[in-house]
N, C-alpha and C positions, 0 to 999 in steps of 0.2 A: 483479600483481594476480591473486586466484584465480580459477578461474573457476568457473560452475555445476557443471560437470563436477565439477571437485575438491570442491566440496561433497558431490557425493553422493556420491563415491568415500566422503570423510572421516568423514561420518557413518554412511555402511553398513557401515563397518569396526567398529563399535562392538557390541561384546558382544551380541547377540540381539535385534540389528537386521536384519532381514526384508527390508524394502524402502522404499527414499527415492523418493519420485513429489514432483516438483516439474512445476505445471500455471500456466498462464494463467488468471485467475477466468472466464473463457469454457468453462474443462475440457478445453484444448486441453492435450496432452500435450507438456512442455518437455524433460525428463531424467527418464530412470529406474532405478537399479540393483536388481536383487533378486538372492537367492540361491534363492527359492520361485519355485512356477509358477505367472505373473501376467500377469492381462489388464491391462498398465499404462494403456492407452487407455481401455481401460472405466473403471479406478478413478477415472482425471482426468475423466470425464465426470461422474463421480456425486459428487465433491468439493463443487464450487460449491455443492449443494441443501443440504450442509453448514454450509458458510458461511453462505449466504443466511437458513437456518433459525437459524442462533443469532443473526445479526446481527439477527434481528428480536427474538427474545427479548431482545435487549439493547435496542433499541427499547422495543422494551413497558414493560421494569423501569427503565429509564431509565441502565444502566452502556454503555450504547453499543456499538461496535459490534465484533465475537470477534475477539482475537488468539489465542487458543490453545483449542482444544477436545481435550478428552482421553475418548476412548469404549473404554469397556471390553466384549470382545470373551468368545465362548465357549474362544478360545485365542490370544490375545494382544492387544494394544491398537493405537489408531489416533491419532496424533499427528496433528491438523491447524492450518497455523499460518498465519496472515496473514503477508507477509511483502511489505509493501509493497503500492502500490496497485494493481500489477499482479499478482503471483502470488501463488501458494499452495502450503507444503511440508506432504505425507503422508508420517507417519513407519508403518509397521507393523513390531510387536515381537512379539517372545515374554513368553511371560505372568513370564518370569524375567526380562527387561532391566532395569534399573536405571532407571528411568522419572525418580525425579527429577532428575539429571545431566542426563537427556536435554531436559527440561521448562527447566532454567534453563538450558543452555546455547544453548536453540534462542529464549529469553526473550534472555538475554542477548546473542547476536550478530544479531537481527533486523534491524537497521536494517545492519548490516555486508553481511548475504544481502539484503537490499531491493538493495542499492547492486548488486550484480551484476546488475540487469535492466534 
């Protein structure tokens, strides 16, 4: 079975992928690869206020609660994903990654990355 590790290896190897931050919804820092210079502690801190801020928007509108928020950056994007009831993965790109692959595959194995916590 894989493990957290091999996820973010798997996913940072991906075309103009920046950095994989995988956090506890507390913002406690789990794994993190980058190729950039990052305060991976600090990012997983400021995560959750992400979460918590679209989960209520989904609240509000009534579609419930974020699996995926995609924020677009003055140089690259910020992939943030529910991924089970315990964590949360930070994807950061470049403004050139191929963002849909990244968007449905990270859609598509969700409950496969839940299972690893």
């Amino acid at each position: 079975m894989p493990t957290i590790r091999d996820l973010t290896v798997a996913i940072r190897q991906r075309p103009g992928i920046e950095a994989v931050v995988v956090l506890g919804r507390d913002g406690l820092l789990i794994d993190s690869q980058s190729t950039i210079d990052l305060d991976a502690e600090g990012l997983a801190a400021r995560v959750p206020g992400i979460v918590a801020s679209a989960d209520e928007i989904g609240a509000t509108t009534g579609h419930g609660s974020m699996r995926i928020a995609l924020i677009e950056q003055e140089n690259g994007y910020a992939v943030v994903s529910s991924v089970g009831d315990d964590a949360v993965l930070c994807v950061l790109t470049t403004p050139s990654a191929d963002l849909g692959s990244l968007l449905y595959d990270v859609r598509r194995h969700r409950e496969s990355i839940a299972r690893l916590f």
